[in-house]
N, C-alpha and C positions, 0 to 999 in steps of 0.2 A: 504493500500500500504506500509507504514512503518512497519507493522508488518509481512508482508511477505519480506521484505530489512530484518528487524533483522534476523528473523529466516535463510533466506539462509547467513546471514553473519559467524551466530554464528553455523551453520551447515560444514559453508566451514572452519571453525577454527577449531572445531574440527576433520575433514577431516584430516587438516594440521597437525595439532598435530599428528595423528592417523598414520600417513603416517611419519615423522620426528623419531618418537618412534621406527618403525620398521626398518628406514634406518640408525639409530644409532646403530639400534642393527645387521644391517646388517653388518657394519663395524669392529664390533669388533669380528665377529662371524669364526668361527674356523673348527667345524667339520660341514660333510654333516647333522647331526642329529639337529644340529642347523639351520643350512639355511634352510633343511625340514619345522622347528618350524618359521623363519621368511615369506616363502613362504606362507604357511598358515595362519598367519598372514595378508599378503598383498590381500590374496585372499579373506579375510573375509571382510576386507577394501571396493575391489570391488564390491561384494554383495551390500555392502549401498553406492558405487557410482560408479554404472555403466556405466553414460557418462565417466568417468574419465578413461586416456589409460595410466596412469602411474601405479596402484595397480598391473594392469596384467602384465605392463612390468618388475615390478621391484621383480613379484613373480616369471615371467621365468628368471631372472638375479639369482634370488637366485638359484634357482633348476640348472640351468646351472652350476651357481659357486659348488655344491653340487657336480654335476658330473665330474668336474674335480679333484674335493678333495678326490672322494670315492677310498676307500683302495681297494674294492670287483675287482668283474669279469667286467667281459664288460654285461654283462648281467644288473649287480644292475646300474653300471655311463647308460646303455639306459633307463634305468627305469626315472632316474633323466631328461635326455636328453627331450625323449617325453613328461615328464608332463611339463616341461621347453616350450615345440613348443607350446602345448596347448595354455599355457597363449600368447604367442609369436603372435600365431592366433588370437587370444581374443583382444590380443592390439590392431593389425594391422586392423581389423575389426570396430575399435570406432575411430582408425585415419591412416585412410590408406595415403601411400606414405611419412610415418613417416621416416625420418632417423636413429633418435637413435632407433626404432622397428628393421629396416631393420639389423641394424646392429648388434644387440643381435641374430636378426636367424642367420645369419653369422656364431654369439660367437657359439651359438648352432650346428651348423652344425661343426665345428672347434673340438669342444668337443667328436662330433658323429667320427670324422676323428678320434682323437687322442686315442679316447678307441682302435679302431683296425685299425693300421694303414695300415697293410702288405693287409687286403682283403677290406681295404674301400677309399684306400688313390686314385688312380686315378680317380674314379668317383665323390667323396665326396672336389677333391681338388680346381676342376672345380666348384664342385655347391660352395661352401667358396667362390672364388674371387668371379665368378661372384656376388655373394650379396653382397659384401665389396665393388664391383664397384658399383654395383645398389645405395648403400648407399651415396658412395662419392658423386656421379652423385646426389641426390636428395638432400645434403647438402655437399658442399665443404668445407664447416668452422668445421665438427666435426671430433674433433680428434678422438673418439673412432673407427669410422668409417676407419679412416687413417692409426691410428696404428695397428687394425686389417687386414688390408689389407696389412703392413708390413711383422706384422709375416708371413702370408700368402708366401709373393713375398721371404722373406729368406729364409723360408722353399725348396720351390724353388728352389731357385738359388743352396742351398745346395746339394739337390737331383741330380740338375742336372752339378753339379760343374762350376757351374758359379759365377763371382763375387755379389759379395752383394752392390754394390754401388748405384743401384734400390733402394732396400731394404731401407739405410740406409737415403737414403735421404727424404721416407717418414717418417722416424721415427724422422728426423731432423724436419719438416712439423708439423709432430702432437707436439711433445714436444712444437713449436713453437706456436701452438694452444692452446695448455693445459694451458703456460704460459698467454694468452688472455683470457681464459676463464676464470682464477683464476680472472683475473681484474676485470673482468665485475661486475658488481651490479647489477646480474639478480635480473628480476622481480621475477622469481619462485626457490624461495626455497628448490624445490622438483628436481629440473630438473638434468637429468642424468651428472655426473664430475667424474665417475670410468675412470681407462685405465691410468692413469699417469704412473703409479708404474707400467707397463706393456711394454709403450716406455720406461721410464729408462732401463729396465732389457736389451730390445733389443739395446738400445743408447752402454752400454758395452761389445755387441757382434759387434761392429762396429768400436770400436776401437782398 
């Protein structure tokens, strides 16, 4: 019994590690050819922990972030988009009615809108909220969840020349969250804390 405690101890350390390494290197990462190299990374991860819904999330975060960075056509950012929902799938499948999952289809759907906006943006603006409310609704404490549903409601209101005061006041909310979440002394080390530097950018479209 004690030799099967070591081995999952010293199994789930280096999990940890395995998983820390690639979110370092996700942070500092730059172009799509990179977050490619991290995505893969996080996928290989999966492979040797497959109850785990973080590897697959955190390789459609990259690919997503991939697709918004790419220089190419809309053709190369859907390329990034779909292998992005893959893992997206993959998550939501090992922990379904996940919020931060729901919320990266969202990012991804967001992504799919922003490559072509003129022939995707009515149908694609609809399917965005709605998953950003799906999100909210199944965790009201995460901001990434909130300020994606920000951007969202400005976009909006801009489209439709309405005030932003909706808008801003979720972004007031998440920031307010984000600021909570820095607090906290999570237990998991691993656990999703992007999206700050995302309410900032929209906090000075509000003033």
């Amino acid at each position: 019994m004690m030799l099967i405690s070591f081995l999952t101890h010293a199994s789930n350390e280096a999990y940890v590690k395995a998983m820390q390494k690639e979110l370092q290197a996700m942070g500092s990462a730059l172009s799509p050819e990179d977050l490619q190299k991290i995505a893969n990374g996080f996928a290989r991860i999966a492979t040797m922990a497959p109850e785990e819904w973080l590897p697959e999330y955190y390789a459609g975060l990259a690919l997503a972030n991939a697709g918004f960075r790419s220089q190419g056509g809309i053709e190369e950012k859907d390329t990034f988009f779909e292998k992005a929902k893959k893992h997206a799938e993959k998550a939501a499948s090992i922990s379904p009615d996940n919020s931060e999952i729901v919320a990266l289809q969202g990012f991804i759907t967001m992504g799919e809108l922003a490559a072509d906006p003129n022939s995707r943006g009515q149908h694609l603006s609809a399917q965005a909220m709605q998953t950003f409310n799906k999100a909210v609704n199944l965790n009201r404490k995460n901001p990434r969840a909130v300020v994606m549903l920000a951007q969202m409601e400005l976009g909006m209101a801009q489209f439709f020349g309405q005030g932003p005061e909706k808008a801003c006041g979720l972004v007031k909310t998440a920031l307010d969250m984000f600021e909570k979440e820095e607090g906290l002394e999570s237990n998991d080390p691993l656990a999703p804390k992007w999206g700050k530097d995302m309410a900032l950018q929209l906090k000075q479209t509000c003033q």
